[in-house]
C-alpha positions, -999 to 999 in steps of 0.1 A, spaced: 0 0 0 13 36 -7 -3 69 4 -3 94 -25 -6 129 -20 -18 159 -50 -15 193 -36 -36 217 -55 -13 247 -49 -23 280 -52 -1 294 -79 4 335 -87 30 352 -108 61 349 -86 89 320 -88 102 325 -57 67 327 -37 52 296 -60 84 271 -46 81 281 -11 46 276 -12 54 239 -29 76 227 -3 60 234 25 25 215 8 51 190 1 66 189 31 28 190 49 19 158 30 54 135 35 46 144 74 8 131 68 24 97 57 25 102 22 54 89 -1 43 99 -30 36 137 -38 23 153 -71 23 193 -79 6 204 -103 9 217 -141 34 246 -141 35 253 -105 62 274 -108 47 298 -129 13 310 -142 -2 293 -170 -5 314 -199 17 314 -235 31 348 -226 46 334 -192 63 305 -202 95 321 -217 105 340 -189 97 315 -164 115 285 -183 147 268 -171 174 243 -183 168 208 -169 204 190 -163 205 169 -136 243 182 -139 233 217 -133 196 221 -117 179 256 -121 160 274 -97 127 250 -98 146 218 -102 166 224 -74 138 230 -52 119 199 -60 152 171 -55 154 192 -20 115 186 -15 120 151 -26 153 146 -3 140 163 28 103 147 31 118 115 18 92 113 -9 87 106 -45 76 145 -60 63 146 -91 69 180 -100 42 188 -116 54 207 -148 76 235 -158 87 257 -187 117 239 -196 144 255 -226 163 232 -246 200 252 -244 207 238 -278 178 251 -295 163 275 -270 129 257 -276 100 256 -250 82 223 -236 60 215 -213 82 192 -187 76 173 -157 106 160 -134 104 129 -109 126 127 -81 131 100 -60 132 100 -22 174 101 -25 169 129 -47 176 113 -80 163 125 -112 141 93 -122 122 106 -149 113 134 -172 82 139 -195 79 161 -220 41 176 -227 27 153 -259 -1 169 -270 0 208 -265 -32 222 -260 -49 243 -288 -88 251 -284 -108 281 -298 -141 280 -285 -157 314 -297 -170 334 -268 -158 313 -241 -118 304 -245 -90 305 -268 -53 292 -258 -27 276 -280 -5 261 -268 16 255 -297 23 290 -303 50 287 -280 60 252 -265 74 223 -289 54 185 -281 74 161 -266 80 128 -280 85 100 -255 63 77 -235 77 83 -196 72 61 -167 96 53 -132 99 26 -112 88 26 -74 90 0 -47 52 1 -56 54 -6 -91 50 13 -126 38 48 -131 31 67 -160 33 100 -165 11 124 -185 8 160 -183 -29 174 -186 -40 173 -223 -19 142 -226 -48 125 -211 -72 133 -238 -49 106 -256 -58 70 -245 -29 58 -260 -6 68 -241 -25 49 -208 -26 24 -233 10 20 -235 21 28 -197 -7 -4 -190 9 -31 -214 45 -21 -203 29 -31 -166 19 5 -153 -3 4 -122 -11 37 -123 -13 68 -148 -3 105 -132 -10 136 -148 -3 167 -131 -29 194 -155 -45 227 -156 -84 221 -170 -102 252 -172 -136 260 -163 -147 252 -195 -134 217 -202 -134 209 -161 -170 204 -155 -172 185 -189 -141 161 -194 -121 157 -164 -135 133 -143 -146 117 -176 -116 113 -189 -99 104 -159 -122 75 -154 -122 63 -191 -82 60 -188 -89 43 -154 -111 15 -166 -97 14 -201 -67 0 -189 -80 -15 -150 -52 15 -137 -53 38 -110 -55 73 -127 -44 106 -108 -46 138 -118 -34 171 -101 -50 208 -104 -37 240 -94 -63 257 -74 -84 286 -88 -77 318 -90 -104 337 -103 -81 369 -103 -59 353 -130 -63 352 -168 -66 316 -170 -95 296 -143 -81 264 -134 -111 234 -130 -92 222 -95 -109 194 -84 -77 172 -81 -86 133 -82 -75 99 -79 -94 71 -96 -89 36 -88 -95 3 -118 -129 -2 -115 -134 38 -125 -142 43 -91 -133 78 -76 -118 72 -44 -105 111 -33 -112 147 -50 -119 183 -45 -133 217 -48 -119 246 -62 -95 256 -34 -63 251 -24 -55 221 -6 -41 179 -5 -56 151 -17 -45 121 -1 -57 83 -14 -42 45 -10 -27 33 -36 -29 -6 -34 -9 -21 -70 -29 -54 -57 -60 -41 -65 -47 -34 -101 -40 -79 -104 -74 -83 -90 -93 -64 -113 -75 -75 -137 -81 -111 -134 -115 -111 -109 -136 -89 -129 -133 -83 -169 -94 -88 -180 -96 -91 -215 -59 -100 -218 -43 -109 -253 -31 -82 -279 -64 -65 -284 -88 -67 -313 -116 -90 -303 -97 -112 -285 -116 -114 -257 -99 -131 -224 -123 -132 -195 -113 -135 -161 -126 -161 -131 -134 -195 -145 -173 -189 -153 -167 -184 -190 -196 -172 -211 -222 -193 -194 -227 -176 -159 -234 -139 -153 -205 -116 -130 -211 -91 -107 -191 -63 -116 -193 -46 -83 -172 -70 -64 -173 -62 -23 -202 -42 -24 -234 -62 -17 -257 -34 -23 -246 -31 -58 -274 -63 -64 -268 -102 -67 -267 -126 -92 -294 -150 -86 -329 -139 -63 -359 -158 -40 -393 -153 -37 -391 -174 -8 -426 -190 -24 -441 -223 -31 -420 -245 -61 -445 -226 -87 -437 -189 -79 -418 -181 -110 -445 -185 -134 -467 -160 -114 -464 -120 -119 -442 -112 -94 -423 -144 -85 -383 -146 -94 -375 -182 -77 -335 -189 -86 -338 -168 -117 -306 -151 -130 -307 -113 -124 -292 -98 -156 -275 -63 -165 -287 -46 -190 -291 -13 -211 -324 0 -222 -312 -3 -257 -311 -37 -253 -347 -40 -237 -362 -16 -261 -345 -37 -290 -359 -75 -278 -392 -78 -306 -423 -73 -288 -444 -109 -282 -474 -117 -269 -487 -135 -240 -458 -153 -220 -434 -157 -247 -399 -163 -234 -378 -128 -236 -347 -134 -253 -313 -110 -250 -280 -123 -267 -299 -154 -277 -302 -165 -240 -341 -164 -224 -340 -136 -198 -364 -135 -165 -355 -110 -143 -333 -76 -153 -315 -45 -137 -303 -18 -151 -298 24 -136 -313 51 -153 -324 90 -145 -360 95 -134 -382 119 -168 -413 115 -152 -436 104 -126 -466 90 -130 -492 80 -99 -522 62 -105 -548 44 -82 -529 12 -86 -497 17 -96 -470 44 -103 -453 46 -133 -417 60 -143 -401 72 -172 -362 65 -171 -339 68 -194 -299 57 -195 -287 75 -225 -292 42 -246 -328 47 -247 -363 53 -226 -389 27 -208 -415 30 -187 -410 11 -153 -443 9 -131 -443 -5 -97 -473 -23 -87 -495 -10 -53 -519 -38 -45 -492 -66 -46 -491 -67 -85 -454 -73 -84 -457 -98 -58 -447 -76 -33 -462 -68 -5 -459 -28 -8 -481 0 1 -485 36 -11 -458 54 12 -432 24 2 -440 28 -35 -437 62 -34 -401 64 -23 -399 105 -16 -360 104 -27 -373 93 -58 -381 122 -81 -379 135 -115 -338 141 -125 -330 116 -99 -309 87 -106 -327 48 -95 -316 10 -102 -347 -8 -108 -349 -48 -108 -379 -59 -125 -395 -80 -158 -399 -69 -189 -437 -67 -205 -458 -60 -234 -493 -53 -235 -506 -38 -266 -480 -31 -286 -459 -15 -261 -429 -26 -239 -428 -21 -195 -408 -31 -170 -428 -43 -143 -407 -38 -113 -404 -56 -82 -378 -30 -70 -368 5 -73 -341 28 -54 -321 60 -57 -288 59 -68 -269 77 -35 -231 70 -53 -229 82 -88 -202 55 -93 -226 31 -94 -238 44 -128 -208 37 -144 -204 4 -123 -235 -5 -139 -227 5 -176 -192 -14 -172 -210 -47 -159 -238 -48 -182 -215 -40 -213 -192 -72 -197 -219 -95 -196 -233 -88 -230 -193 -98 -244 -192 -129 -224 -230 -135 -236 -221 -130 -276 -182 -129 -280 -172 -155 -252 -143 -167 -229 -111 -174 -255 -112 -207 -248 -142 -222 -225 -123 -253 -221 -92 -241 -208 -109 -223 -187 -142 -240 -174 -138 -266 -146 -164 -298 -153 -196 -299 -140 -218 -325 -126 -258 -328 -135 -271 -308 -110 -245 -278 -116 -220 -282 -90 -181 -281 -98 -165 -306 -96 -128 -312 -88 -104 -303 -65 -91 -268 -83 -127 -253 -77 -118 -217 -64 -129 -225 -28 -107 -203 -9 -108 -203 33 -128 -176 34 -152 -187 9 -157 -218 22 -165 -203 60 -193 -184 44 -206 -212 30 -206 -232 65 -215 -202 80 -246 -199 60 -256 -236 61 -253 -237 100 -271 -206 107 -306 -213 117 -333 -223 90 -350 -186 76 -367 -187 45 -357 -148 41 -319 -159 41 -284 -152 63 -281 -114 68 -250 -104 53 -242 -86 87 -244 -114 111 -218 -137 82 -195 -104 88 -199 -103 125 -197 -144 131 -161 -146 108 -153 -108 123 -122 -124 142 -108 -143 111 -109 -123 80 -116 -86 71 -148 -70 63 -141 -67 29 -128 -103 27 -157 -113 31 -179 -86 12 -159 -98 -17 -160 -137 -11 -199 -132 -9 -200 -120 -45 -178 -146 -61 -201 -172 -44 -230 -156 -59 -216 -152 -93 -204 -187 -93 -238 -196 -88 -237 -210 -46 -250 -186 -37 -280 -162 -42 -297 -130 -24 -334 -138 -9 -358 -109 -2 -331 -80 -6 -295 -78 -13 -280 -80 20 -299 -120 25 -279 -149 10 -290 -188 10 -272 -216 -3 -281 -234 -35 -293 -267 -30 -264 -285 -44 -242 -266 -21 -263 -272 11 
């Protein structure tokens, strides 16, 4: 595990002010327990064309200028990697400009040094105009050190605009991308969280990315907001505006079990398709491994052996990821056709949208949501209609309203022509991460679903008759395996083990999120699923 600091520094027009200022944020953060510690784009200077000529300096480790000298003393004295953000850098031979970034290593060692890519040019009429390449020359190398940690890449701002260059850093074993940059208010509340969680989950990285603070007095408005993203696009620390530090854990661990847990699609790209885990293309995956509310993969009525033919009733049946594009696209049937998706018959769905419109009627209450993909109409049933047993107040869920973002689990229907989800469950959305979450896991599935494991026999362990795996080489680690005794010796409850009381009876052998994560590979793997909400497990039978 290493701490990783980004300090959005407040940056004005003098050198001298703008390194002081740096060290002691630098210095701050190595006494916080951080030992790693990232400044931001041209922190030495302000960021404007007409500045970076007279703020620029020679970079020889031989002979370090003002700037360069302050960060290997930063670096030396807090005993921390700096990434120095970037300065104005003048090539002596040809007295050209770039965009550079220094590394320096705890001993105060030049490690690496990264020359801006892709200069940024925009014109935006009315709103902003900056280029870039007026001035500065592009860079053109790849740059990444080495830590005790592992691989990082460096970037610098527009650079990460450029998913090739994450690309890169990722095959040549990268665990994490960092790109000290200067957004503006124009491209900040647009792309940078966007793009930071694109490189993130493009290449299963963390992604870091560190802002100078705003100054609203200066001629160009930095976005701020400072972030770190970890490989499931997840962001795990940001910011305002202001100045400040941004501290996250960095665990390169995490980076091998995304990789290889959730969607690794391995090979040399193209549509060779290498999925992780040994379920193949046959079982559905929980992309939201250790978080249980994120939804199961298999759900109970906790009825009579008949319940899933009735409105309502979703006995054992597989709880499936999808788009709205993919529900609005199945062909409309009649009566109780079987719904098809990716050629395999489909029960019971899930999927996240944003809330158009609300509907309430005498018996049920209908919304309109919509994902981007497309638009449906979901109604929840009042008078047990969905087989729930539900009144007014619990249907009408008062932090759902119109612009509001909900998962709903339900069936698809058609009644005169048209297409509905009747739903057996709706909820807000409370982390907007879970959008994306959602988007990654139902975009997995549908691969597996139509493109496939690589090769299902090298990867599929034999099964007996009633489903079970058999063989020694099954996956069933310690902790696993105490869930499942743990489940099958807690006392008989048709409404399932509470995920709590699992957690609380293992407490003193494994960690919370041990366990959290355990629970969803059981699910996915098909020994387990979640009864009357997601927090209740039972056993399958041929695990029991």
């Amino acid at each position: 595990m290493m701490k990783l600091a980004l300090v959005q520094l407040a940056v004005g027009a003098h050198k001298a002010v703008n390194l002081c200022n740096a060290r002691a944020k630098v210095l701050e953060a190595a006494q916080a327990g951080a030992q790693m510690v990232v400044l931001p784009e041209c922190f030495n200077s302000p960021y404007g064309t007409k500045y970076f000529g007279s703020y620029a300096e020679t970079i020889d480790s031989s002979q370090l200028g003002e700037s360069t000298r302050a960060l290997q003393e930063m670096a030396q004295t807090g005993k921390v990697y700096v990434i120095g953000g970037s300065i104005p850098e003048r090539e002596p031979a040809t007295g050209r400009l770039f965009n550079t970034c220094t590394v320096w290593s705890p001993e105060g060692t030049l490690v690496a040094q990264h020359r801006k890519l892709h200069l940024f040019d925009i014109d935006i009429p009315g709103r902003i105009t900056f280029r870039e390449s007026d001035v500065l020359s592009p860079g053109t190398s790849l740059t990444s050190f080495t830590t005790p940690w592992g691989e990082f890449g460096v970037g610098i701002c527009y650079d990460m605009r450029f998913p090739e260059l994450a690309m890169v850093a990722a095959r040549r074993g990268c665990v994490g991308m960092v790109y000290p940059g200067a957004f503006n208010t124009t491209t900040g509340p647009l792309h940078w969280e966007l793009l930071l969680r694109a490189r993130a989950v493009d290449n299963q990285m963390f992604v870091a990315a560190c802002s100078p603070a705003r100054d609203v007095e200066a001629e160009y408005h930095a976005w701020g907001h400072s972030t770190v993203v970890d490989p499931s696009a997840r962001v795990i620390a940001t910011t305002d505006e202001s100045p400040g530090i941004v501290y996250a854990d960095i665990d390169p661990q995490l980076v091998d079990e995304v990789h290889f847990d959730n969607f690794n699609y391995g090979g040399s790209g193209g549509n060779d398709y290498s999925y992780g885990g040994t379920g193949g293309g046959n079982q559905d995956f929980s992309y939201n491994q250790g978080d249980t509310n994120m939804g199961g993969g298999w759900m109970n009525s906790g009825g009579g052996d008949d319940d899933s033919k009735v409105r309502g009733g979703y006995k054992n049946q597989t709880l499936r990821p999808v788009t709205i594009k993919q529900l609005v696209e199945v062909p409309i049937t009649t009566g109780d056709m079987p719904v098809h998706i990716d050629g395999e018959e489909i029960k019971q769905i899930k999927f996240v949208g944003i809330v158009r419109n609300i509907v309430q009627q005498s018996v049920n209450v209908t919304y309109s949501v919509e994902d981007g993909t497309g638009k449906i109409d979901v109604r929840m049933w009042i008078n047990g209609e969905s087989g729930e047993e539900g009144t007014r107040d619990q249907m009408l869920d008062p932090s759902i309203v119109i612009g509001k973002y909900v998962r709903v689990y339900g069936e698809l229907k058609f009644f005169n022509n048209t297409r509905s989800v009747t739903a057996h469950k709706i909820r807000a959305i409370t982390d907007h991460n879970e959008i994306t979450c959602h988007g990654l896991e139902a975009t997995y599935v549908h691969l597996c679903k139509t493109r496939g494991p690589k090769s299902v026999s090298a990867v599929s362990a034999p099964y007996s008759a009633n489903g079970a795996r058999m063989g020694m080489d099954d996956g069933m680690t310690p902790v696993r395996s105490a869930i499942l005794d743990a489940i099958k010796n807690a006392p008989s409850n048709p409404e399932g083990v509470n995920i709590a009381n699992i957690q609380q009876s293992l407490a003193g052998r494994f960690q919370r999120d041990e366990i959290v994560s355990a629970a969803d590979w059981l699910i996915n793997e098909g020994h387990l699923f979640t009864t009357i909400d997601e927090h209740h497990l039972q056993a399958t039978n041929a695990f029991v």
